[in-house]
Structure formats: structure tokens, C-alpha cells
C-alpha positions as CSV (number, residue, x, y, z in Angstrom):
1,X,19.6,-0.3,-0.2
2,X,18.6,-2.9,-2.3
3,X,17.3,-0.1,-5.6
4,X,21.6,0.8,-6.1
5,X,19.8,4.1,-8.0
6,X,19.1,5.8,-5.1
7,X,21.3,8.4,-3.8
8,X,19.8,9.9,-0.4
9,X,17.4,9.7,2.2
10,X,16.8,5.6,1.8
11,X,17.3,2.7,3.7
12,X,16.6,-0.9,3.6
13,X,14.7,-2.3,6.4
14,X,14.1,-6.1,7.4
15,X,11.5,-8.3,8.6
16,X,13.0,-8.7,11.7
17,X,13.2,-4.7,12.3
18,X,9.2,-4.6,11.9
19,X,9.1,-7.0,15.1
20,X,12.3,-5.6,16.9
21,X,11.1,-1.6,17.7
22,X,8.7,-1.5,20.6
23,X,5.2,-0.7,19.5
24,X,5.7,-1.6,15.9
25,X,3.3,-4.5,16.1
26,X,4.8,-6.1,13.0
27,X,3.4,-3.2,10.7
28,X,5.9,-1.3,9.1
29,X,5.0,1.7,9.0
30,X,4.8,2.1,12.9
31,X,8.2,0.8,12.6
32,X,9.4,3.4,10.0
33,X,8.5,5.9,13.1
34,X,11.7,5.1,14.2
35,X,13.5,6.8,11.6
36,X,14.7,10.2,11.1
37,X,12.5,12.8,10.0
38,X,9.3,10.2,10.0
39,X,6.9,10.3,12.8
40,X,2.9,8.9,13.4
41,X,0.2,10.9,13.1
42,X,-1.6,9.5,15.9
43,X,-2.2,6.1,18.1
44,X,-5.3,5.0,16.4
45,X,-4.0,4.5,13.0
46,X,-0.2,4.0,10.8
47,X,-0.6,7.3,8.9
48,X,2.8,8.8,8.9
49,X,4.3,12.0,8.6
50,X,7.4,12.0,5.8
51,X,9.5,15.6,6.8
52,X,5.9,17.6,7.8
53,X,4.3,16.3,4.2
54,X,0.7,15.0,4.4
55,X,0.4,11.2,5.3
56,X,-1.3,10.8,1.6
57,X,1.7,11.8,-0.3
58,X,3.5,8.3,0.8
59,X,3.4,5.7,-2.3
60,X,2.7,2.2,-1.5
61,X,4.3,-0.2,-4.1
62,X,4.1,-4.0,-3.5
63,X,6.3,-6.4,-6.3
64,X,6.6,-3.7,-8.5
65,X,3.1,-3.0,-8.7
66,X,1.4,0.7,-6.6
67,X,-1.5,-0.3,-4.5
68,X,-4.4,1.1,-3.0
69,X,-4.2,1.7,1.1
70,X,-2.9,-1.9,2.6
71,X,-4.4,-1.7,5.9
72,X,-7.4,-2.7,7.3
73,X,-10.5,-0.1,7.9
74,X,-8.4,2.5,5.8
75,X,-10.2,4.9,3.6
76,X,-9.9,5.6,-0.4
77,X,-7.8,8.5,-0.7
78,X,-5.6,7.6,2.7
79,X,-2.6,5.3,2.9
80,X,-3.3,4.5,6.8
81,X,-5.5,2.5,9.0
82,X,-5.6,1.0,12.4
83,X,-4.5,-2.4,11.6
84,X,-1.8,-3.7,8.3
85,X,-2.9,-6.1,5.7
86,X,1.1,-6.4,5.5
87,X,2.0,-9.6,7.1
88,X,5.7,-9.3,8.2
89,X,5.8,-13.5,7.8
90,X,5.9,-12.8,4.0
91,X,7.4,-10.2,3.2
92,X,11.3,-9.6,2.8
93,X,13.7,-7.2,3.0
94,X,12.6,-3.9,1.3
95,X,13.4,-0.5,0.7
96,X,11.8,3.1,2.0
97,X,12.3,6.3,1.0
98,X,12.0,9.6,2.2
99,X,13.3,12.0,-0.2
100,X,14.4,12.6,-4.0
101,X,13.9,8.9,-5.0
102,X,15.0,7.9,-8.5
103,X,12.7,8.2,-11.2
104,X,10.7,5.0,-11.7
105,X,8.7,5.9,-8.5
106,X,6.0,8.5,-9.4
107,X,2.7,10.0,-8.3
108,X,3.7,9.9,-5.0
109,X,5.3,13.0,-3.1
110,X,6.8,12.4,0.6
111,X,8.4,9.0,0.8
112,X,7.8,5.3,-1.0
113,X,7.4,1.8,0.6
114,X,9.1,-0.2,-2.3
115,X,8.3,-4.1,-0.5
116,X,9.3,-7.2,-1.5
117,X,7.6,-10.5,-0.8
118,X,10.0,-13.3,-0.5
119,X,10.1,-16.6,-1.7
120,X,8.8,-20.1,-0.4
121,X,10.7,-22.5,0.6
122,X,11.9,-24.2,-2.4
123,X,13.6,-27.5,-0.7
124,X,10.8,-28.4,1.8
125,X,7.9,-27.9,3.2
126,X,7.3,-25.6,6.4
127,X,3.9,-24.6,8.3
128,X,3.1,-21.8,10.6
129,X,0.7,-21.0,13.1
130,X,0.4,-18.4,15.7
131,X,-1.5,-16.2,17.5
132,X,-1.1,-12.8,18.7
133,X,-1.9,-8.8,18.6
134,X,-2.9,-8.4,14.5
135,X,-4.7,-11.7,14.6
136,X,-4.5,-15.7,14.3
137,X,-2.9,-16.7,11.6
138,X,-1.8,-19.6,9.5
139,X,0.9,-20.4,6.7
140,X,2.5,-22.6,4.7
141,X,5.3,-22.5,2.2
142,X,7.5,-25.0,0.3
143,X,8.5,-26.5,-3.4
144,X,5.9,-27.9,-5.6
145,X,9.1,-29.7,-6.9
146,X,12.6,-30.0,-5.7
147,X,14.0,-29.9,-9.4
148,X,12.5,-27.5,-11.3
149,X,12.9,-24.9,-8.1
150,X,9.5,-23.6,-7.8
151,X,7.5,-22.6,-4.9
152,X,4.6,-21.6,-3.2
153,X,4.1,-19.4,-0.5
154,X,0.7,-18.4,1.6
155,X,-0.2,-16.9,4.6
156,X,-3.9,-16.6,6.2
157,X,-5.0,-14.1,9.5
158,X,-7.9,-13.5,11.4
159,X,-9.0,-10.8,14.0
160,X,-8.1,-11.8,17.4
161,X,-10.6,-9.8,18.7
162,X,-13.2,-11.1,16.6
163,X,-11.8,-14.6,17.5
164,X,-12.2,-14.3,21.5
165,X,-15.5,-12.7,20.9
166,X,-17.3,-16.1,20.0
167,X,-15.7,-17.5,23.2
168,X,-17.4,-14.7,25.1
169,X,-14.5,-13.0,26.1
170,X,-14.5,-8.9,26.4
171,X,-11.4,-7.2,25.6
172,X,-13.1,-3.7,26.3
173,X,-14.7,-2.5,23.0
174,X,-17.7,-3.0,24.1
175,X,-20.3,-4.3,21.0
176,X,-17.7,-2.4,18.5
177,X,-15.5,-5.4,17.7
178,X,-13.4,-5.0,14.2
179,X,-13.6,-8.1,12.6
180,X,-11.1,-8.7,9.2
181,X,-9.4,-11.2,7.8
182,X,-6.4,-11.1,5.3
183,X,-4.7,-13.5,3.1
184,X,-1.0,-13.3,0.8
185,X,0.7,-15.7,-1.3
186,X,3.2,-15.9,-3.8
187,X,4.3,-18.3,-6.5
188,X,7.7,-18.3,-8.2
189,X,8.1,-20.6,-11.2
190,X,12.0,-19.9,-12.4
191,X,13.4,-21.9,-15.9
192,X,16.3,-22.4,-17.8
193,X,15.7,-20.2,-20.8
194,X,12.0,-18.8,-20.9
195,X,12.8,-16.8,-17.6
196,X,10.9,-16.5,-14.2
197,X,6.9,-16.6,-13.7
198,X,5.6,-14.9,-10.9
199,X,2.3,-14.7,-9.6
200,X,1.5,-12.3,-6.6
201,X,-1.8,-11.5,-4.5
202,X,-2.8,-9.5,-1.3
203,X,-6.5,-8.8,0.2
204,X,-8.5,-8.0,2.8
205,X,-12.1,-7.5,4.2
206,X,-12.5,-5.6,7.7
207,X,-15.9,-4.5,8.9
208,X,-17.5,-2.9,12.2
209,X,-20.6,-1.6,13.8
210,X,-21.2,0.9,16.3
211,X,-25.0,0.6,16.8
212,X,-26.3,2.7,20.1
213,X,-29.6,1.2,18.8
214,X,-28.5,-1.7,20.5
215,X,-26.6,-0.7,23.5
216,X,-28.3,-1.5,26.6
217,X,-25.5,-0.1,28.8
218,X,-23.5,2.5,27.2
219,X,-21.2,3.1,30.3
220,X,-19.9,-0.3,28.4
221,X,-20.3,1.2,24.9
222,X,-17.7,4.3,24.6
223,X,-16.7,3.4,21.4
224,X,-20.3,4.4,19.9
225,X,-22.0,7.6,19.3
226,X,-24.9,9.1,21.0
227,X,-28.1,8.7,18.7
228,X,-26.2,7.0,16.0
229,X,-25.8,3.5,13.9
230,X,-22.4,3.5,11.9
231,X,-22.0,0.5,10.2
232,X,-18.1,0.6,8.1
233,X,-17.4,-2.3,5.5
234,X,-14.0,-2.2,3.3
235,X,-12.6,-4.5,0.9
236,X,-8.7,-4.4,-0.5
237,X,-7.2,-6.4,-2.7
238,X,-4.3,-7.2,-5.4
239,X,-3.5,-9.9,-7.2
240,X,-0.6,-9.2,-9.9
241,X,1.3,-11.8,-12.3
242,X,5.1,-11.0,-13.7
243,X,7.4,-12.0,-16.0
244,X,11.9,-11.6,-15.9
245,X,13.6,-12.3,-19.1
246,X,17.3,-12.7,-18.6
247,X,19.3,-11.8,-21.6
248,X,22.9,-12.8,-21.7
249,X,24.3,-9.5,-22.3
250,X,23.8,-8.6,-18.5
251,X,20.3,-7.5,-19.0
252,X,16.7,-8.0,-18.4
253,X,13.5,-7.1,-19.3
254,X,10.1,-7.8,-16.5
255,X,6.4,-7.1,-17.3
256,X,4.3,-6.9,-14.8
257,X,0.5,-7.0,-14.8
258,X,-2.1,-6.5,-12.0
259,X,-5.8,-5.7,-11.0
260,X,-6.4,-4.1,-7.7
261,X,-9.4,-2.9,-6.1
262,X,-11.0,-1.1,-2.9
263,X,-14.0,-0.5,-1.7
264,X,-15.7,1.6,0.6
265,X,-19.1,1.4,2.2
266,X,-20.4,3.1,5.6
267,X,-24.0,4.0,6.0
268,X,-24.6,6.2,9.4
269,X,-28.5,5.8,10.7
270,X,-29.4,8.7,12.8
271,X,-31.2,7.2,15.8
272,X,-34.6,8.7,17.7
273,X,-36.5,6.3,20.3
274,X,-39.5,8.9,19.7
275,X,-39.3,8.9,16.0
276,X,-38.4,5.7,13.4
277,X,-34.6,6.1,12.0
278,X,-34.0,7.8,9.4
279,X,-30.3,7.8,7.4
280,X,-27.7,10.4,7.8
281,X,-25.3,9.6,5.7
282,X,-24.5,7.3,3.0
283,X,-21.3,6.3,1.2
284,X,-20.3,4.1,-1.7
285,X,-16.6,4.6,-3.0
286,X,-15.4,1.7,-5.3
287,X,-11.9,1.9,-7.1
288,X,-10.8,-0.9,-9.3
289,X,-7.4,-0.9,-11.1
290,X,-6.3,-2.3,-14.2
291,X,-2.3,-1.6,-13.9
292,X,0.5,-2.7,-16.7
293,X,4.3,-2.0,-15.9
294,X,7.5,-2.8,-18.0
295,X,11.0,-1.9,-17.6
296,X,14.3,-2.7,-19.2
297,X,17.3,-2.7,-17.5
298,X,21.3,-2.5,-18.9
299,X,24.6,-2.9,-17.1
300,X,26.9,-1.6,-19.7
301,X,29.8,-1.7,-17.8
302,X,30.7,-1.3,-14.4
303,X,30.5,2.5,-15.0
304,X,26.9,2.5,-16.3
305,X,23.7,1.1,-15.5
306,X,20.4,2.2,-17.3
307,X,17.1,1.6,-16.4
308,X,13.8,3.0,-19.0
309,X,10.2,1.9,-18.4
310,X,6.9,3.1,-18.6
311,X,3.4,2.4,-16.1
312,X,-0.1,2.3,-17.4
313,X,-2.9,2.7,-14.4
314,X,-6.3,2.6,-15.6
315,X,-9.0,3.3,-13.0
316,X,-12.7,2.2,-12.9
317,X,-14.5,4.1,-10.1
318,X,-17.8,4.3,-8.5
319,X,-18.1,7.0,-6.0
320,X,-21.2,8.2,-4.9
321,X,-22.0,9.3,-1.1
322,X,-24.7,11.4,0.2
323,X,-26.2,13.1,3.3
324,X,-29.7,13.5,4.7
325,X,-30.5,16.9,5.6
326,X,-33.1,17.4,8.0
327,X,-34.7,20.5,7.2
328,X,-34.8,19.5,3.6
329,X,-36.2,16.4,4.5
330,X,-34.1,15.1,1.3
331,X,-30.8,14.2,0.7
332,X,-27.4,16.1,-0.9
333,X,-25.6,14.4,-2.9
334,X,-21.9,15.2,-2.0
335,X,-20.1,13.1,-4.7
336,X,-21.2,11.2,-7.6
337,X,-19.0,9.5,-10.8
338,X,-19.4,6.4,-12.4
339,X,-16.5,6.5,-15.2
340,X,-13.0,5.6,-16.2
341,X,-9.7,7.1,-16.5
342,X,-5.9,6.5,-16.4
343,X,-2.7,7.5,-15.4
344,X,0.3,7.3,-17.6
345,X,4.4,7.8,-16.0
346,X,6.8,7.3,-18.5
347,X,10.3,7.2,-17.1
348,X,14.5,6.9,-17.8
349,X,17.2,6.5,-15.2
350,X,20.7,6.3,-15.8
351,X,23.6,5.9,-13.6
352,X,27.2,6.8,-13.9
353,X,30.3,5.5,-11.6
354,X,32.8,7.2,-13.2
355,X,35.6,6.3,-10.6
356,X,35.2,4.3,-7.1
357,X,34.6,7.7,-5.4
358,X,31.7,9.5,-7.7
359,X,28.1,8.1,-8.4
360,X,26.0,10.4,-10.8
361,X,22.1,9.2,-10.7
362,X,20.0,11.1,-13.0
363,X,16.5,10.7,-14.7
364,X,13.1,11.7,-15.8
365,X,9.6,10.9,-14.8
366,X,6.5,12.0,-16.8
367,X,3.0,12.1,-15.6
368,X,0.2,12.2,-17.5
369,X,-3.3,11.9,-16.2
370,X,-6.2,11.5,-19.0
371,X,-9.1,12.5,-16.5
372,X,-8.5,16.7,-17.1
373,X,-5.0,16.3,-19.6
374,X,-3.2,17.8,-16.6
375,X,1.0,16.5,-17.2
376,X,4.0,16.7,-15.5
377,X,7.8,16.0,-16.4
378,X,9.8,15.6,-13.6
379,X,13.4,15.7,-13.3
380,X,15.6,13.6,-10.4
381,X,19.1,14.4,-9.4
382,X,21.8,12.7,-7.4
383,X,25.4,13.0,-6.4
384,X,27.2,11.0,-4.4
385,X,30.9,11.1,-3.1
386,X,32.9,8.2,-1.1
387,X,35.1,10.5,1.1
388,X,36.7,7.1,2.3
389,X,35.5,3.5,3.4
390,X,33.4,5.0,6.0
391,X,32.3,8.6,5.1
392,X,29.9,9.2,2.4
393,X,28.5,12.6,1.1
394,X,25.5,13.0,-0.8
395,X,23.2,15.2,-2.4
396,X,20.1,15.2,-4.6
397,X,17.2,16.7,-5.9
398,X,13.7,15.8,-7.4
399,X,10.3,17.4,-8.7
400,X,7.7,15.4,-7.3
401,X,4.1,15.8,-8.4
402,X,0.3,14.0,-7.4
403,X,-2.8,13.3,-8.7
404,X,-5.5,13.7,-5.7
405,X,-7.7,10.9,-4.6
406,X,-10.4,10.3,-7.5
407,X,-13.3,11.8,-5.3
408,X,-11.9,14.8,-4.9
409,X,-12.2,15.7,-8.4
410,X,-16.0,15.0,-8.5
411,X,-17.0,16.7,-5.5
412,X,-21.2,18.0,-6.0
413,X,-21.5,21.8,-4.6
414,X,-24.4,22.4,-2.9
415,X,-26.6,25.8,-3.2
């Protein structure tokens, strides 16, 4: 694996593996179905099941930076959708997790999706197009100049659906076509003694209706539900900027900064031809990100490595979402904050070789969470033994703890 801290329960996957598995449709996480102890939760969507945990315990961590859900049409508080904003063409080889991961990954308790975007082409120019299941899509990547090393890297996808809709073809769904769009780049600006400039960004925007208002044959329509209008717009998004400072002692230090957000917004119209419409349900969930990481990390020797950092996440969120109650003739409001809060993880990892056959990881991650002054310190343990060139045995252990999705903290009781 390509994070030498980890101990069990890890593997490092490729690009070419998220195209390779039958069904994967270049998203990785139908492709980590194919490991042991993972499995889907259904068809419709990429939520995944780590060893029975809940799909919302997986951590999602692009360029050192935790992101909100990466897929398309996916929900605050899930990590799943029907279709991945991760687009296979840029990203490269990366790690996943499934158990007792060292202690730099926090606030996440089933498995981690530690991903890796690679670098543009840095001799010459290249240009993609194709077309297929996840979309139409477009890229381009090469050097903004041969000498200095430094390149760029972007990648831009539409809905095919959406696409052969305008053309007038039906592909089944009736009125209810998803439309979204994605885009992802990198830049990577290496030199000789200040260090190497990265500068990082993902998004998305997805939207669908499913209006029975409009359906004049419904036999066509079986995506949509009697008597109602849903309409369901989200936005993702990440855009992060690092720097790796190379010290000639066989060290380095990276800071990483990044602003994320996500946003939800579904309004469901309850739909009488005797009566005018009234609105059932309402929902406005908005969670922006202000996120600072930075680590140091020191090979002492070929016996010891140690790695200490710390993670800031501050959170601005709007999340307000009501329903219309009929025989109130008013609405209840279900959830309702407007506020800020933040998320602090300390952590220290150290590793010990002590002779070609025995690897000690060890470490401790601290949580701290400013919204209630709940904490947690959580230890990590690993052991691992080269029986010979081919056999390995390993063991380790780790306390693993999560803060909820923000909403869930300010849910309204009704009477």
C-alpha cells in the first residue's frame, strides 16, 4: 500500500481495477465490492457496507483533504449516490482501508478512501474525449513548460442521459432524466528549493424532477409518484491548494488548505387536480467547509519513521427543512440552524522496524468537536511479522470514534 503505516486490512487499488471488475462502472466504490468483507447496499446507489458497519462510517479523503459525499444526487450526512463525481481518468493509484487504520485518519469509523489524483503530463500535451455510461466527457493534460516540470491536468463530464435527451432519444426514465455535470483538475508546480505548489479542485451539480403534474401517460412515468412534484438539486464541490517542503535531512513538512461545500435542496409539491398544490415538504441543507491540515514527517533511520500532524475543520451550515401538515394547515419545522462550529484531530504515528522480520505501528488520534465539547483520544495499534518472503502475519487494533451528520444534532421535536 502506498501509506507504509498501515498494518492490516489495506490495499492499494488502481485505475485500471475501477474499469476491470464487471459492474464497477469506473466508480470505485462498486469496485471495492469486490473485496473481502465489503459489499453494496443496493443497485441504485455506491453506498457500501465495511464488515456490517453503517455505509456513513466510510471517510472520504481526496489529496489529503476529507470531503463531503463525491457522488452525484447524494445526500448530506451519506457517503453514497447513484452516480461518482470521481472520474477514474484522473485519479491514480490510491489506498482503502477497511480496518484499524493508522492514526492520521479520524472521524471516520468502518473503512477510508485515501485517493490520489495524478499528475499531468509534464513533457507534452494529450487530449481526451469519450463517451459512455457516467457521461461525455472531455480532458486535457500536459506541461505549461518542459523545463521547469509543471503541469496541468483537467477533466470535464456530462450526463449521457441528459445528452441523448435533447436529441429526442428515450432511454426509459420517462420525464425523470438526472441531469449533472462534473469537472477536476490539478496543477503541480515543483522547484528547486522553495518545494512543490499544488493546487487541487473537484465539483459537481446534479438535478432531477419527477413531476406527475406533468405526466400525461404515467404507464411511461414509473419513476414518479402518484399525486406528487419532487424536484432534487445538489451541489458538491472542493477546491484545495498545498504546499511540500523537502528538508535535506530526509524530511518534509506539507500544508494543505481547502474550502469545500454541499448543498442540498428538494421541495416535494403535493398534487390535487380538484384542489391548487399546496407543498409537502421543504428542504434546505447547506454545509460549507473551511479545512487546514499540516503534518511533519521524519525518517530517522531505516528503523524509524515518525509522522505528527494536526487537522482543523471548521463548518458553516444552514440546515433548515420543513413539512406541511394537513390537518394543521401549517407547517413543522423538522430542523433548523444557521451557525458555525469545528472539528479538531490532533494526531502522532510512529513506526518501528526493529529487524527485517518485525514492524511495530503505533499512534494517537484526538478528536475534539467544539459544537457540544464532546472529545475523544483514540489509540491505534499494529504488529506485523514476515514469516518469510511470502507469508506475512499481522495484527492490529484501533478506537475509532464519529461525529454525526450536523443535522442530526439540531433536529426540532414536535408536540
Amino acid at each position: 500500500v502506498l501509506n507504509t503505516m498501515t498494518t492490516v486490512s489495506a490495499r492499494v487499488f488502481s485505475t485500471e481495477e475501477a474499469s476491470r471488475y464487471a459492474g464497477t462502472r469506473n466508480d470505485v466504490s462498486r469496485m471495492a465490492t469486490n473485496f473481502a468483507g465489503v459489499r453494496g447496499a443496493n443497485d441504485a446507489t455506491n453506498d457500501i457496507v465495511i464488515r456490517g458497519n453503517s455505509p456513513t462510517g466510510l471517510l472520504w479523503r481526496l489529496e489529503d483533504v476529507d470531503i463531503p459525499n463525491p457522488n452525484h444526487f447524494g445526500n448530506l450526512g451519506s457517503t453514497g449516490g447513484p452516480v461518482s463525481m470521481l472520474n477514474s481518468n484522473v485519479l491514480s493509484n490510491s489506498d482503502f482501508l477497511t480496518a484499524a487504520f493508522p492514526s492520521e485518519y479520524g472521524n471516520g469509523i468502518s473503512g477510508v478512501f485515501d485517493l490520489k489524483m495524478r499528475h499531468g503530463n509534464n513533457e507534452k500535451h494529450e487530449f481526451l474525449g469519450q463517451i459512455g455510461f457516467n457521461g461525455v466527457e472531455l480532458g486535457a493534460e500536459g506541461p505549461f513548460s518542459r523545463k521547469s516540470g509543471a503541469s496541468y491536468l483537467i477533466n470535464f463530464r456530462y450526463s449521457t442521459l441528459a445528452l441523448f435527451k435533447l436529441g429526442g432519444v428515450d432511454f426509459g426514465t420517462g420525464d425523470a432524466t438526472p441531469q449533472y455535470s462534473d469537472l477536476s483538475f490539478k496543477v503541480r508546480i515543483p522547484t528547486k528549493k522553495a518545494g512543490i505548489f499544488e493546487m487541487f479542485g473537484m465539483g459537481g451539480i446534479s438535478s432531477i424532477e419527477f413531476l406527475a403534474s406533468e405526466s400525461q401517460d404515467n404507464s411511461n412515468n414509473f419513476y414518479t409518484q402518484g399525486g406528487l412534484d419532487i424536484y432534487d438539486r445538489t451541489k458538491t464541490g472542493v477546491v484545495g491548494f498545498s504546499h511540500t517542503y523537502l528538508f535535506k535531512n530526509a524530511s518534509y513538512l506539507k500544508m494543505t488548505l481547502a474550502a469545500s461545500t454541499q448543498l442540498n435542496q428538494d421541495v416535494v409539491d403535493s398534487v390535487d387536480m380538484n384542489k391548487d398544490p399546496f407543498d409537502w415538504y421543504r428542504q434546505n441543507f447547506q454545509d460549507h467547509r473551511f479545512q487546514g491540515s499540516l503534518f511533519y514527517k521524519k525518517k530517522f533511520s531505516a528503523k524509524h519513521n515518525l509522522k505528527v500532524g494536526a487537522r482543523t475543520t471548521i463548518f458553516y451550515s444552514i440546515l433548515q427543512d420543513s413539512s406541511f401538515i394537513p390537518t394543521w394547515n401549517s407547517y413543522q419545522t423538522l430542523t433548523d440552524f444557521d451557525g458555525v462550529t469545528a472539528l479538531l484531530q490532533p494526531y502522532a504515528q510512529w513506526q518501528w522496524r526493529w529487524n527485517d522480520a518485525w514492524t511495530l505501528n503505533t499512534g494517537l488520534h484526538g478528536q475534539v468537536l467544539t459544537l457540544n465539547g464532546s472529545f475523544a483520544v483514540e489509540p491505534r495499534l499494529g504488529l506485523q511479522w514476515k514469516v518469510n518472503p511470502r507469508h506475512r502475519l499481522s495484527a492490529a487494533y484501533g478506537l475509532h470514534s464519529q461525529m454525526v451528520s450536523l443535522e442530526r444534532y439540531f433536529l426540532v421535536m414536535g408536540d
